[in-house]
Each structure stands twice: as C-alpha cells, then as structure tokens.
C-alpha positions as CSV (number, residue, x, y, z in Angstrom):
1,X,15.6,-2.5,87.0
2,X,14.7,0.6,89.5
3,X,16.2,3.1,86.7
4,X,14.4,1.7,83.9
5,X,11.5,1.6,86.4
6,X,12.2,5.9,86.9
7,X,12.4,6.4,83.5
8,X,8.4,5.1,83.2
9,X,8.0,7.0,86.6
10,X,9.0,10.3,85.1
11,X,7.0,9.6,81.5
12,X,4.2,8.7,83.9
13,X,4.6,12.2,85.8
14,X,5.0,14.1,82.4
15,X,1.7,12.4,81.5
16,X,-0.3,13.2,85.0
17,X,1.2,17.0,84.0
18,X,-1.1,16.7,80.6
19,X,-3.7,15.8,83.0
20,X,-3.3,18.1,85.7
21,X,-3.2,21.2,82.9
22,X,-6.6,19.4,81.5
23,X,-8.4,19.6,84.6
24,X,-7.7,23.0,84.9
25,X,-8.5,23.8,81.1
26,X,-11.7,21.9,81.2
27,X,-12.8,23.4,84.5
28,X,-12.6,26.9,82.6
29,X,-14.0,25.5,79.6
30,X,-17.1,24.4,81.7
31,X,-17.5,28.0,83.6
32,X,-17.3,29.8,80.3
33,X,-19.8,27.8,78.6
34,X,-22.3,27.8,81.8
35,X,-21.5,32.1,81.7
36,X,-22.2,32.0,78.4
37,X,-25.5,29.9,78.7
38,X,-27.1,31.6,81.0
39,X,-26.1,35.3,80.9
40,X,-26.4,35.1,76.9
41,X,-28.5,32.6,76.0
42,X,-25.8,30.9,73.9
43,X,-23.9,27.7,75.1
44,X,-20.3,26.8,73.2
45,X,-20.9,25.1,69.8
46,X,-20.4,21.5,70.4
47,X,-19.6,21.9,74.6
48,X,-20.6,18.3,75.0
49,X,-18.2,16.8,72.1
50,X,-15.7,19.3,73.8
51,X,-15.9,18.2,77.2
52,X,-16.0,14.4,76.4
53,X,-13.5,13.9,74.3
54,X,-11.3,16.3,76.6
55,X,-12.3,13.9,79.8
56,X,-10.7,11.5,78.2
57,X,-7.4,12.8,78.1
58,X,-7.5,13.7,81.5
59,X,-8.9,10.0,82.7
60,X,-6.4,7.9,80.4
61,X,-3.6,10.5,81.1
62,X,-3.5,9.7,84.7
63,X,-4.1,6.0,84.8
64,X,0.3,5.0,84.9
65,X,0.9,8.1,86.7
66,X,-1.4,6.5,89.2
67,X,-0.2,2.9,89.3
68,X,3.4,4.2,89.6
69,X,2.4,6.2,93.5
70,X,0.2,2.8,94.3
71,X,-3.0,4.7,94.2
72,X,-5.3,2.5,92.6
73,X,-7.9,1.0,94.6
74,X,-6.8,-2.5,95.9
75,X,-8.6,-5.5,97.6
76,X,-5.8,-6.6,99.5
77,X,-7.7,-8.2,102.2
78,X,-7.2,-11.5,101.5
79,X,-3.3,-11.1,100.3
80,X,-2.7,-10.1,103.1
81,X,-3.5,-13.1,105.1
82,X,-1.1,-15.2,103.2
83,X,2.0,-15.8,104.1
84,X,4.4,-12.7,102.9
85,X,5.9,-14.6,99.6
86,X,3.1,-16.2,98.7
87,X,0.8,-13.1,98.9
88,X,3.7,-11.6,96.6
89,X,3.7,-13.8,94.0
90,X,-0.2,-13.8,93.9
91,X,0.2,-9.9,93.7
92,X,2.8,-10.4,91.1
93,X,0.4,-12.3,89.2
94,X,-2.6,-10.3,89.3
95,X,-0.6,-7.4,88.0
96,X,0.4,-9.3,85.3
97,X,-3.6,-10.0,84.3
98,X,-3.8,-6.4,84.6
99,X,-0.7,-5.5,82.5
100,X,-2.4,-8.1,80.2
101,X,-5.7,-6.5,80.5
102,X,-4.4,-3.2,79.7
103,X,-2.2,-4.2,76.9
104,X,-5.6,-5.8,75.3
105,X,-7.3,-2.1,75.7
106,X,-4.0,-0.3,73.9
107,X,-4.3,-2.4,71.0
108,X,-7.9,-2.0,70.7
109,X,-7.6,2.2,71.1
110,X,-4.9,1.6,68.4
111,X,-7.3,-0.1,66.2
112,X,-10.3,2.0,66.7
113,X,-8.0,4.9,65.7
114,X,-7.4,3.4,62.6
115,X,-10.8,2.6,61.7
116,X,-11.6,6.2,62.6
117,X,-8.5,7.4,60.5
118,X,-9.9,5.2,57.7
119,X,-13.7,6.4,58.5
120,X,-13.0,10.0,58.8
121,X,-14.8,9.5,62.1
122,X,-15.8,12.9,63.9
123,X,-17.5,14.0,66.8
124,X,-21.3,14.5,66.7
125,X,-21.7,18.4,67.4
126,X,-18.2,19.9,67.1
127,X,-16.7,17.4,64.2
128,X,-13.7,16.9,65.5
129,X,-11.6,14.0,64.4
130,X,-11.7,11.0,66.9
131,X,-8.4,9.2,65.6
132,X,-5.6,12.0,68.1
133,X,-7.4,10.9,70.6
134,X,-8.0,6.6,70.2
135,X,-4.6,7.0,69.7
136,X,-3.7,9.0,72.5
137,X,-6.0,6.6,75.1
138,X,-4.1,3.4,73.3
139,X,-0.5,5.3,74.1
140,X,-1.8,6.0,78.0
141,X,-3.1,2.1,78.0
142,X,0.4,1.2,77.1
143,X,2.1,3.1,79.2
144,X,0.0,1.8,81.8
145,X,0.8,-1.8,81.0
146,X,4.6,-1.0,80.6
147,X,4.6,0.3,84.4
148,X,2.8,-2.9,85.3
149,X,4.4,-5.4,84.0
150,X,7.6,-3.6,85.4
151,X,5.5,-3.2,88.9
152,X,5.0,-7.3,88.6
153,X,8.3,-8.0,88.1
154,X,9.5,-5.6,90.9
155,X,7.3,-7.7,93.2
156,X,8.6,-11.6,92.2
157,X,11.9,-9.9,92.4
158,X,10.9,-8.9,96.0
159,X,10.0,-12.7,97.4
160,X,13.9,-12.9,98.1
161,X,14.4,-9.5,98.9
162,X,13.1,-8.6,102.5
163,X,13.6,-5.0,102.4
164,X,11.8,-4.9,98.9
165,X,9.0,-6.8,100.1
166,X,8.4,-4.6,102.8
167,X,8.2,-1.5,101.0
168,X,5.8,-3.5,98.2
169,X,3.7,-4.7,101.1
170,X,3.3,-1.1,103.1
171,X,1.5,0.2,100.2
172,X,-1.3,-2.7,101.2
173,X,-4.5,-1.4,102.8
C-alpha cells in the first residue's frame, strides 16, 4: 500500500513541477504584458484568456500534490477531541466524501471537454481551444481523488496500527 501510495506521491510531485514552471511562466507573462501596456500603449492580444486559462493549470496542478504533504486546510478541532480511533475513522470518512467530491468534479471536467471538443469551444479574446484544458483540470481532479481515496484507506488501516496513527494524527492542527 505505501509503494502504490509513492508512486501517486511522485505523479503528484511531477504535477506540482507543471505548476511550479507555470507560476514562473505566468509571472513573466504578466510583467511583459504590463511593460508592454504602459511603455507602448499595446497590451498582449487576449492577456486575460491567457492568464485564465493558464491559472488554471497552475490551481488544478497542485491540488494532489498538496493533499499528498497534508497541506490543505483542515478543521480538525473537533476530531481531535475524540477518542484516537474514532477520530480516525471519522477522518477516514470525510476523505472518502472528498475523494467522492473530487471524483464527481473529474467526471464533469471530462464532460465539459467533450462538449467543448464537440462545440469547438474557444476562449473569448485569444480563441484558444478550451477542451486541453477541461481535460487537463478533470486528469488533476482524478489524481486528486486517487491520492485520497489511498489517504482514506491509509488512515482505517491506521486504527490498529499505533505508530501509523500517530504519524496520520501529527499532521492535525
């Protein structure tokens, strides 16, 4: 289980990388276009469809990448108060409505890339095609779900394992 769980660890880290490179793309995309605004008067064609649809690589590439080094904002306040297996199996579950969750948003990125595939659906300004990228957000959202269903099971495994709880239940604010 913790090598299959590596093997999404290291997809996940390949997929922050994408991300990591976008930030740094789009922040010189963003001081070229302001340089060219204001020293000549002439903005990138279609800067806004640019920068959206780019954001969206970056936000959707980071999401597992994310989950997998536990730094998603968590209300564990009440969790922890429980007693140590029951607040594990309630965690368990709630990352199972989130796997669940996310699995629901990378079928629907899959089928609005169809329907833009089928539409010929581009961007407002810059007309570029939408589908690469519903398709690319509905990969990331499966990912995401993959690492947390795999996260969920790691922590009902963990209600007998003490040393595996522990190390589930440090990551708790």
């Amino acid at each position: 289980m913790k090598k299959l769980y590596r093997v999404f660890e290291i997809i996940s880290n390949i997929f922050a990388a994408i991300s990591f490179v976008g930030v740094f793309i789009g922040v010189i995309f963003v001081v070229v276009d302001v340089i060219m605004r204001y020293l000549f008067k002439t903005p990138i064609p279609g800067d806004y469809d640019i920068t959206q649809l780019w954001l969206s690589v970056i936000v959707f590439a980071s999401l597992a990448y994310v989950q997998t080094q536990k730094g998603h904002v968590g209300v564990t306040m009440v969790i922890k108060a429980l007693p140590q297996k029951i607040a594990l199996a309630v965690f368990g579950v709630a990352t199972l409505v989130g796997a669940f969750i996310s699995g629901i948003c990378a079928y629907s990125c899959y089928e609005l890339a169809l329907r833009a595939v089928a539409r010929n659906t581009v961007s407002m300004m810059a007309h570029i095609p939408l589908y690469p990228f519903e398709y690319f957000e509905g990969i990331c959202m499966a990912l995401l779900c993959i690492v947390m269903i795999l996260d969920a099971i790691l922590c009902f495994m963990a209600i007998g394992d003490k040393e595996a709880a522990e190390k589930i239940t440090s990551t708790w604010a």
